[in-house]
C-alpha positions as CSV (number, residue, x, y, z in Angstrom):
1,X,-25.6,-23.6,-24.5
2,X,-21.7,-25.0,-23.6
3,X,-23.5,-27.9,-22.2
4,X,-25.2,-28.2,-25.4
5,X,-21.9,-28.2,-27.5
6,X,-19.8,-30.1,-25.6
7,X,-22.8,-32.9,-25.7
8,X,-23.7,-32.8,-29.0
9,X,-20.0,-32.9,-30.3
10,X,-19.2,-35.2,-27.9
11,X,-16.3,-33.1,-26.1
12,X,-17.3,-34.9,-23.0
13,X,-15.2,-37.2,-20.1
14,X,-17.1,-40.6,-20.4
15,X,-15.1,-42.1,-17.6
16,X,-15.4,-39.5,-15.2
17,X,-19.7,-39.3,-16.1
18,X,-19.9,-43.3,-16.1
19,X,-17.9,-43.2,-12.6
20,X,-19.1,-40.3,-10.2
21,X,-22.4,-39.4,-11.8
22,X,-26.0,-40.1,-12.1
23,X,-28.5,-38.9,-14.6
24,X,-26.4,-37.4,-17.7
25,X,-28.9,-39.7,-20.7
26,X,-31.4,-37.5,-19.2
27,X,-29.5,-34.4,-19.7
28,X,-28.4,-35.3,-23.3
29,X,-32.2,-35.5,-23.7
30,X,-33.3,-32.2,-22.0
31,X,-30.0,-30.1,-23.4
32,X,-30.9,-30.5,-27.3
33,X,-33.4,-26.9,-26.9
34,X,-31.2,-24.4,-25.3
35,X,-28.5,-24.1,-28.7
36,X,-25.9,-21.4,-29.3
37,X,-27.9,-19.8,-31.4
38,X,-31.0,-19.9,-28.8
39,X,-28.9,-18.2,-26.4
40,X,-27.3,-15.4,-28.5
41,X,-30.8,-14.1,-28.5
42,X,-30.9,-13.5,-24.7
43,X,-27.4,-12.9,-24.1
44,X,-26.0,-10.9,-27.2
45,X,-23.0,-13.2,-27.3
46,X,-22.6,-14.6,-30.6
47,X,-23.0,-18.3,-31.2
48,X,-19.8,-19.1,-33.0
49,X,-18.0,-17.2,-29.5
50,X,-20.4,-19.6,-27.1
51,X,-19.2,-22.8,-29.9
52,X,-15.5,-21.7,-29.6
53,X,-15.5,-21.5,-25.5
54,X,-17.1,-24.6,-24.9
55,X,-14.9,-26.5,-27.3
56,X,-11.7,-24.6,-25.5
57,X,-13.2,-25.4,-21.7
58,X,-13.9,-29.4,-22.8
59,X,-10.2,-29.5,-24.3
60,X,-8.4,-28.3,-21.1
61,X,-7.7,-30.4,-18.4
62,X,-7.7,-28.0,-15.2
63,X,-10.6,-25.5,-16.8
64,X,-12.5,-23.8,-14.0
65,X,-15.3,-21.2,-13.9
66,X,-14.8,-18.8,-11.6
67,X,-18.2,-17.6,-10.0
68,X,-18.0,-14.7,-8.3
69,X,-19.9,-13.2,-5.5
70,X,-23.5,-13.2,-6.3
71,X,-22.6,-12.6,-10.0
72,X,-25.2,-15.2,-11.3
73,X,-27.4,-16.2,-8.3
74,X,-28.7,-13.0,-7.7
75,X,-31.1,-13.4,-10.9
76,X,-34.3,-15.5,-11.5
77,X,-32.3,-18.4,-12.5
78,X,-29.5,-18.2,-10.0
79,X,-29.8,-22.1,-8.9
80,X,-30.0,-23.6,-11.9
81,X,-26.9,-20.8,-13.0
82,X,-25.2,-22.5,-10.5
83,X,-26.1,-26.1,-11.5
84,X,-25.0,-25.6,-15.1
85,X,-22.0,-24.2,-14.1
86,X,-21.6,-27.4,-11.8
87,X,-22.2,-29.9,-14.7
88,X,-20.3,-27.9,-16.9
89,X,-17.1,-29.4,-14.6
90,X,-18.6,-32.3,-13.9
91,X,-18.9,-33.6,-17.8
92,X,-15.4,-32.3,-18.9
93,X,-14.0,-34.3,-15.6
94,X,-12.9,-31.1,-14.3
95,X,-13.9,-31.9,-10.4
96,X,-11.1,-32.1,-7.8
97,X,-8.4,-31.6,-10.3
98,X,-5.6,-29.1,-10.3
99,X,-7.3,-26.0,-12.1
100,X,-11.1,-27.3,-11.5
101,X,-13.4,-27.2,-8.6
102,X,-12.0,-28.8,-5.4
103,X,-14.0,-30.4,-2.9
104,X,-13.0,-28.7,0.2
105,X,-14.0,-30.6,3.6
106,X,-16.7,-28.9,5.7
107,X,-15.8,-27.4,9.3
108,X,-17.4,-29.0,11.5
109,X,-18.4,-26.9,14.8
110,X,-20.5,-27.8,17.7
111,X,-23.6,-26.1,17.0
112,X,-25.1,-23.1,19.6
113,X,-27.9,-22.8,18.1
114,X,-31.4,-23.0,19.9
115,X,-34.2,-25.1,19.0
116,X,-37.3,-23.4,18.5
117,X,-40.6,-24.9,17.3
118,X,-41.9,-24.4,13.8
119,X,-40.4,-23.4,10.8
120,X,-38.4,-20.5,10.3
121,X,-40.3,-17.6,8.4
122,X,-40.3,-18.4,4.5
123,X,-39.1,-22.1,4.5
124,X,-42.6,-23.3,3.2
125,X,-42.3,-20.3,0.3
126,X,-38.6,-21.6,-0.2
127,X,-38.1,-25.3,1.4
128,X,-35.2,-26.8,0.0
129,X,-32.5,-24.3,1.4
130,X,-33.5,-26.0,4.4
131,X,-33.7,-29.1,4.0
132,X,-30.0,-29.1,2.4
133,X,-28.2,-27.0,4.4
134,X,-30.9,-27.3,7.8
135,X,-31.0,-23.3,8.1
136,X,-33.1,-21.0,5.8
137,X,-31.8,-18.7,3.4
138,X,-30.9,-15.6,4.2
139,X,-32.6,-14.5,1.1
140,X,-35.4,-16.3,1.0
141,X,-35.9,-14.8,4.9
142,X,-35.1,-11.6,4.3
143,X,-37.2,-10.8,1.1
144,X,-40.2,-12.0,3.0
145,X,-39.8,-9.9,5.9
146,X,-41.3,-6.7,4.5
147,X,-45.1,-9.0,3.6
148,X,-44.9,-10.2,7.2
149,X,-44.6,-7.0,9.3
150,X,-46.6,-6.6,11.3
151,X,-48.8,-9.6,11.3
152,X,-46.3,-12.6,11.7
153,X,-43.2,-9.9,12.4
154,X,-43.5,-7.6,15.3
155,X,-39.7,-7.4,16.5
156,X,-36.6,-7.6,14.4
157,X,-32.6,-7.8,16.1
158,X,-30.2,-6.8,14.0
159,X,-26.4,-7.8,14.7
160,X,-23.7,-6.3,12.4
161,X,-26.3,-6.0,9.5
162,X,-27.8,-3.0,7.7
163,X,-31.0,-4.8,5.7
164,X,-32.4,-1.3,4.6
165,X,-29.3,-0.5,2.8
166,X,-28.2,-3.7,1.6
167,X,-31.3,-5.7,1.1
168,X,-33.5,-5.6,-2.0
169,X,-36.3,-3.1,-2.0
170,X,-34.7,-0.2,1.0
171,X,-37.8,1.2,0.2
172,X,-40.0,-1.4,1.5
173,X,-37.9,-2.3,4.1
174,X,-38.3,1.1,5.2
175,X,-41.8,1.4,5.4
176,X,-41.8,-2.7,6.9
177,X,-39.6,-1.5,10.1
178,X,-41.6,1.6,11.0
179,X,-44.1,-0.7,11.5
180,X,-42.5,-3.0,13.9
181,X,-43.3,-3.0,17.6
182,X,-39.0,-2.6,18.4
183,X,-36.5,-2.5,16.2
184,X,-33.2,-3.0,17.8
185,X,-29.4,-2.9,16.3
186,X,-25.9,-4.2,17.6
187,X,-23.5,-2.8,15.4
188,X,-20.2,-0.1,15.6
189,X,-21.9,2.3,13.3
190,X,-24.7,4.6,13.4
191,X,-26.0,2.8,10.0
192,X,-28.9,3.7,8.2
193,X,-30.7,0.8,9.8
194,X,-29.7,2.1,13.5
195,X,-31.6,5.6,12.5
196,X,-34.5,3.7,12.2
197,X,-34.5,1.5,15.2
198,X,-35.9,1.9,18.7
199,X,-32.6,1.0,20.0
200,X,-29.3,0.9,19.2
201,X,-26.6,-1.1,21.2
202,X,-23.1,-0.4,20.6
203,X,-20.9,-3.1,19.6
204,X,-17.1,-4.9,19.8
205,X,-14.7,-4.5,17.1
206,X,-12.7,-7.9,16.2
207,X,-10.1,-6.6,18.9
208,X,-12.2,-6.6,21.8
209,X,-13.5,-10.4,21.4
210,X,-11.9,-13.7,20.6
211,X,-13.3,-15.7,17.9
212,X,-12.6,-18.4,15.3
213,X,-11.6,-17.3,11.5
214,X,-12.3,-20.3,8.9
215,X,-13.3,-20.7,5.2
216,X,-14.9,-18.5,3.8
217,X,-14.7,-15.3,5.7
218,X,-10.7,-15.5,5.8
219,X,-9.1,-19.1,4.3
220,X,-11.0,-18.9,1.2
221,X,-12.3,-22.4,1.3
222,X,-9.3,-24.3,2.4
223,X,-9.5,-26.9,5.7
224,X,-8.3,-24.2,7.9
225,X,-8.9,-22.2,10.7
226,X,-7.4,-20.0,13.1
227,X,-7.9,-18.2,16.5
228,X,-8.8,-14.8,16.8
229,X,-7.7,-13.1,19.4
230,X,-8.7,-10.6,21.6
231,X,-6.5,-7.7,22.2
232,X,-8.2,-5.5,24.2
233,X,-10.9,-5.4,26.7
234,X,-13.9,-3.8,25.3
235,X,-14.5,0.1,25.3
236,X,-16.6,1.8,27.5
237,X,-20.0,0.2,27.1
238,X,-19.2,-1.9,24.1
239,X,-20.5,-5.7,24.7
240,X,-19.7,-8.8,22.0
241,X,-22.4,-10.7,20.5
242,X,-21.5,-13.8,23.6
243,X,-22.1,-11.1,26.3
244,X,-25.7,-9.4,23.8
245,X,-26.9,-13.4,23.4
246,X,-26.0,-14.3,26.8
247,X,-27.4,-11.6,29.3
248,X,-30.8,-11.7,27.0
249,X,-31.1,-15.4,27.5
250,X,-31.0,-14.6,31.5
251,X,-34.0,-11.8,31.0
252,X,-36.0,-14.1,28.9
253,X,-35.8,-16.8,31.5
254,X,-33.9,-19.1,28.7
255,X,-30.0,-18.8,30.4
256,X,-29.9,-22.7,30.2
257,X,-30.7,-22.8,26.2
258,X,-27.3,-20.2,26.3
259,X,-25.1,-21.9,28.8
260,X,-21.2,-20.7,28.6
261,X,-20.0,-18.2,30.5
262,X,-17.1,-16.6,29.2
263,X,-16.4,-16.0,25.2
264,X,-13.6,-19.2,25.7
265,X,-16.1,-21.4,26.7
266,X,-18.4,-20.9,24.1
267,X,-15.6,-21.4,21.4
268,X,-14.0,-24.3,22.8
269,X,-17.7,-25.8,22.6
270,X,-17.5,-24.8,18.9
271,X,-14.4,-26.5,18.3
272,X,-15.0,-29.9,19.6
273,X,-16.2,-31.6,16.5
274,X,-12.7,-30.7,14.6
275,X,-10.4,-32.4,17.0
276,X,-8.6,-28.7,17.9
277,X,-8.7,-27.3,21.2
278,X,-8.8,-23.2,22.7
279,X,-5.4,-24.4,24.1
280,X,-3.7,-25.6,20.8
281,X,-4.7,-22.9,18.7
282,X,-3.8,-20.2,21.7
283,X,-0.1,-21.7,22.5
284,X,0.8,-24.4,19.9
285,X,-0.9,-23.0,16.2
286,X,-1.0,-19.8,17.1
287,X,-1.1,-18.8,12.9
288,X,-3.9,-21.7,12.5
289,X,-4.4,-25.4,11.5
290,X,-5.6,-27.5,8.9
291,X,-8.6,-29.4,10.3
292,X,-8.3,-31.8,7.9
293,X,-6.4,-32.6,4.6
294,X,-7.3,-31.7,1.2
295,X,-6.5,-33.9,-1.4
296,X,-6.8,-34.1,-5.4
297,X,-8.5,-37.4,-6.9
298,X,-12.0,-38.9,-6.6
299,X,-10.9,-42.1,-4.8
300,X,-11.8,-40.2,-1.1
301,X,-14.5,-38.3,-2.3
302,X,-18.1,-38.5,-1.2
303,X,-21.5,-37.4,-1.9
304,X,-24.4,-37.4,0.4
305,X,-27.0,-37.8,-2.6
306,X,-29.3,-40.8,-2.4
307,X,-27.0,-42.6,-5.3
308,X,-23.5,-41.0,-3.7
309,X,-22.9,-39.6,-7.0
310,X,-23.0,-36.2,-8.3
311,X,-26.3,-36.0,-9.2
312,X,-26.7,-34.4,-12.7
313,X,-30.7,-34.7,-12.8
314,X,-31.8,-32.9,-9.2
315,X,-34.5,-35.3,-7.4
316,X,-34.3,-32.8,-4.6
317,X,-35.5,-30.4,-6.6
318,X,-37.9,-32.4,-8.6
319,X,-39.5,-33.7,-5.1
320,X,-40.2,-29.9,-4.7
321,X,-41.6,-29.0,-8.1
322,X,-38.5,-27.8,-9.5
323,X,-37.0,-28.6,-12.6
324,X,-34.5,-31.2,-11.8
325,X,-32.0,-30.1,-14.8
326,X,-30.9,-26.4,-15.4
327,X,-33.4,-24.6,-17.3
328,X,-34.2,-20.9,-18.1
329,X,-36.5,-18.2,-16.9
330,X,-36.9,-15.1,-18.4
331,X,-36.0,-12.2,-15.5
332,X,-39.4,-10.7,-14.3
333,X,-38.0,-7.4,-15.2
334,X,-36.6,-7.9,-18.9
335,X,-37.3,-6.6,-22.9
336,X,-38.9,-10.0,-23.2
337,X,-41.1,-10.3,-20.0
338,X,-41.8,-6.4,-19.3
339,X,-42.5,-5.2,-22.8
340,X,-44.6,-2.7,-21.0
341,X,-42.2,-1.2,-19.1
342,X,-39.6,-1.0,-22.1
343,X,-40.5,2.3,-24.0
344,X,-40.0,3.9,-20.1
345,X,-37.2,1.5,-19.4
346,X,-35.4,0.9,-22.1
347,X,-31.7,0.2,-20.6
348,X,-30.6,-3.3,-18.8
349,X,-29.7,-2.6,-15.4
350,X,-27.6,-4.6,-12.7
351,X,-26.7,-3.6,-9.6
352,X,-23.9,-4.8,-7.0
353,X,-20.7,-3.9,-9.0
354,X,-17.7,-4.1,-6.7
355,X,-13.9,-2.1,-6.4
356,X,-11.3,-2.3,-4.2
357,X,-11.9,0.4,-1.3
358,X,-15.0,-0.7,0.6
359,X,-16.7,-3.7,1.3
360,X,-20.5,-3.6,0.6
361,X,-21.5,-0.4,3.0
362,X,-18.5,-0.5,4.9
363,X,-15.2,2.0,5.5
364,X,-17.0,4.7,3.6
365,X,-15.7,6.6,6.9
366,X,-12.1,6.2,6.1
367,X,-10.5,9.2,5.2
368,X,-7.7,7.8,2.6
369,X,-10.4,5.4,0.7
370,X,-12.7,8.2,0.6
371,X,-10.1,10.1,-1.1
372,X,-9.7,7.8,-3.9
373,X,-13.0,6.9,-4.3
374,X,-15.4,9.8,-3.0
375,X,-18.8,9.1,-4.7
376,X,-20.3,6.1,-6.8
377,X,-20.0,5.8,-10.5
378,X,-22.0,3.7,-13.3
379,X,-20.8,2.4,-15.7
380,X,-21.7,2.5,-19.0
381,X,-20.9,2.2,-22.6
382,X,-19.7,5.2,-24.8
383,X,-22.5,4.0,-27.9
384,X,-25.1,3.9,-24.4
385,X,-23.9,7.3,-23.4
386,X,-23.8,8.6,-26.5
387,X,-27.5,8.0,-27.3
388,X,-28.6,9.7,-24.0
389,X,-26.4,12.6,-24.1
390,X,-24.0,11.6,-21.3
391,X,-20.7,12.4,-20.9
392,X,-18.1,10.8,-19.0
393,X,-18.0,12.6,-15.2
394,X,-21.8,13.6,-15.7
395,X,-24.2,14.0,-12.4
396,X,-26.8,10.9,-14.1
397,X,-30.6,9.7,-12.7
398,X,-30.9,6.1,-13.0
399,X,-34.3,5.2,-12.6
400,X,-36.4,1.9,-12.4
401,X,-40.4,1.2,-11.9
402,X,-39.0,1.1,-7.8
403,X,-37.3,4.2,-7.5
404,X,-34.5,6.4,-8.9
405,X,-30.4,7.3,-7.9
406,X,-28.1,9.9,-8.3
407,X,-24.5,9.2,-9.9
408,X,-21.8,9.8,-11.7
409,X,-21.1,8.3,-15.3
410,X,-18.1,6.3,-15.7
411,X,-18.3,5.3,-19.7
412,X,-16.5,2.3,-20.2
413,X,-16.2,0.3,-23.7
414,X,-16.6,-3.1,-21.6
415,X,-19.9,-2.7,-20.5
416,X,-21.9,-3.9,-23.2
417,X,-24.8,-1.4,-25.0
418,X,-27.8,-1.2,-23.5
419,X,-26.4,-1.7,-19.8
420,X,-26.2,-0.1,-16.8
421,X,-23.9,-1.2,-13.8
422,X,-24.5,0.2,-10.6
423,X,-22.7,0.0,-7.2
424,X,-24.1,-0.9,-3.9
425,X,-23.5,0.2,-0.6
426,X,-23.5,3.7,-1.1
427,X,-26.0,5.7,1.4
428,X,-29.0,8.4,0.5
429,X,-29.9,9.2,-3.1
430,X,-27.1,7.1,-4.2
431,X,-28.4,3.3,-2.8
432,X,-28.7,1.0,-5.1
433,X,-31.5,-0.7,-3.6
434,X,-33.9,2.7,-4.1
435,X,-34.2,0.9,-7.7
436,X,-34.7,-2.9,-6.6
437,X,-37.6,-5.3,-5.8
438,X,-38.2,-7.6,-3.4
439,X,-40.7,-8.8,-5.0
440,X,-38.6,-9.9,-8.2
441,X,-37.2,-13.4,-6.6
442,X,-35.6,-16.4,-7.5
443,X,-38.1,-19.1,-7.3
444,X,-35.9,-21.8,-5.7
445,X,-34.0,-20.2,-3.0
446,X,-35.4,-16.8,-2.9
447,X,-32.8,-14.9,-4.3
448,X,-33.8,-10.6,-5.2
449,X,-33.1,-10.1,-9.1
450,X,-30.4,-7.3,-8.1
451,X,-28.5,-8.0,-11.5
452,X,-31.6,-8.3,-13.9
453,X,-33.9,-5.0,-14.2
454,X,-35.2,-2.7,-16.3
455,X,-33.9,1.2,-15.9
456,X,-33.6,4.6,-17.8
457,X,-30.6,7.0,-17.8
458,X,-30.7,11.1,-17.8
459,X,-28.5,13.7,-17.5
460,X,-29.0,15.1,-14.3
């Protein structure tokens, strides 16, 4: 509906479009439908607001939208979310400006990955993840695993992973893995995963191993990377993911497909592409290095799109039976979809909501973080609570068509009525994926609907 605005009111950067992109007449065509008024329906926001922020985001040189983590992909429309959030920078010219989105340089690492024949489970169901990126989706993988146990599954490895906590649908998951022939976990914790595994293989912390730390699991996108180092040797019978991959390789007959023999060898293989060496990030950048230099302006930049533009309409996703401009699809759980389900579900739920102590299942076994934040809350609006008889500290049920959760209500005038937020990572009665399901996906990449279902609320 911005789109929309900014279009029709021609708020737009002509330059910039005529420039660095390809197919915008088509979107001016396609864009006319989805109105302010057309959205207020679904998203309670008024129109006049939705009018006033576009005008505001065309006006300002250096506007960016800040995404999130999986705030809007992991819903039925999270591509094309992330599209129209793309050409929402693209049309005001706010693309590798100070303020917009910056185009930061890929790292590029020698690759130690194996060849293997076929395609990797889903990537017919979900095909264009890998074709872009040359991996499958995590997603798309994961939400298929519980339909392929045990015929196309019969073993599953998990490293540093906890799928039936943190994956859509724990309850399917569950009943999946007790049907697998072994289930075996690498990890430092006894997770809820490791309970249900065959066997469990105890793991190196980050001080036991070296390693490289880049983008987006520590320099937040920027052309830099550093060396982790190893500080320790490994505890007792602790081995790193090297010493796991390699000593498997030499049982399975496969030591040549795995070939480096100590953890230095395999990342100075992973660092030959950038120009850095083991040696210069050990002695010389021992803080890190910029692999490569990141610069405002379009005059460097480039697209690997047939026309080496940013492509507004998608032919990728057209040549996959995708709509090739962002569109809208009703969530497969919503007032509008699941009429059904409403007079038993009547509240909006989503589920993933963050805060500062823990990250996703992780440190709930600190002491001090514990302290501050001992149990999970939801959050919910006074009006919300109000109608259901809930106070604020209450023991609550949440409950979907999958399952139901125990927690306590946090009321909170920012939530809007009608909505639930829930937290993940919690363990027990308290996971947020008891009320998920894996079969509610994305179509494109495969994403679970974890921030678009139906639930109720109840005093416990």
């Amino acid at each position: 509906a911005m789109i929309n605005v900014i279009i029709t009111e021609k708020l737009y950067d002509v330059d910039f479009i005529e420039k660095y992109t390809s197919g915008f007449n088509r979107l001016k065509t396609h864009i006319r439908q989805f109105t302010p008024e057309w959205a207020e329906k679904i998203t309670w926001v008024n129109a006049n607001d939705i009018r006033k922020l576009a005008r505001k985001f065309a006006e300002i040189k250096g506007a960016g939208i800040y995404q999130g983590t999986c705030t809007q992909d992991q819903t039925a429309n999270g591509t094309q979310n992330s599209r129209a959030f793309a050409i929402l920078q693209v049309i005001t010219g706010n693309i590798n400006n100070p303020g917009g989105w910056v185009i930061s340089p890929r790292l590029p690492l020698g690759n130690v990955g194996m060849k293997v024949e076929g395609e990797p489970l889903g990537a017919d169901r979900y095909p264009l993840f890998y074709e872009v990126w040359g991996r499958k989706s995590p997603y798309g993988v994961v939400t298929c695993v519980p339909e392929n146990i045990p015929e196309h599954l019969k073993a599953f490895l998990v490293v540093g992973g906890n799928p039936l906590l943190s994956m859509a649908d724990s309850n399917a998951f569950r009943d999946a893995f007790n049907k697998l022939d072994l289930l075996v976990v690498h990890d430092l914790y006894m997770t809820e995963t490791a309970e249900a595994a065959h066997y469990v293989l105890p793991a190196c912390t980050h001080l036991e191993k070296w390693g490289v730390a880049y983008t987006y699991n520590v320099c937040h996108c920027l052309p830099y990377l550093m060396l982790r180092k190893k500080v320790i040797e490994p505890l007792g019978e602790c081995w790193s993911e090297w010493k796991l991959y390699t000593e498997l390789s030499k049982k399975l007959g496969m030591a040549d497909k795995f070939p480096w023999k100590t953890e230095e060898e395999l990342i100075s293989f992973e660092l030959e592409p950038t120009g850095l060496t083991f040696k210069q990030l050990l002695e010389e950048k021992p803080e890190g290095a910029y692999y490569q230099e990141k610069k405002y302006g379009m005059e460097e930049a480039k697209f690997s799109t047939p026309t080496k533009k940013i492509e507004i309409y998608s032919d990728a996703l057209a040549q996959v039976g995708f709509d090739p401009l962002p569109t809208y699809l009703e969530p497969h759980r919503s007032p509008f979809s699941s009429p059904d389900l409403l007079v038993q579900y009547p509240l909006i739920l989503s589920t993933g909501i963050r805060n500062s102590y823990y990250t996703h299942s992780q440190f709930r076994d600190v002491a001090a973080l514990k302290e501050n934040n001992p149990e999970p809350h939801a959050e919910l609006n006074p009006a919300t609570a109000k109608q259901y008889e809930v106070s604020n500290g209450d023991n609550i049920i949440i409950e979907t068509n999958r399952g139901q959760v125990r927690m306590k209500a946090a009321l909170d005038e920012r939530v809007a009525e009608g909505v639930v937020l829930v937290p993940h990572g919690w363990s027990g009665e308290r996971n947020a994926n008891l009320l998920t399901d894996t079969k509610c996906r994305e179509p494109i990449m495969g994403y679970p609907e974890m921030k678009s279902l139906l639930c109720s609320v109840r005093r416990a």
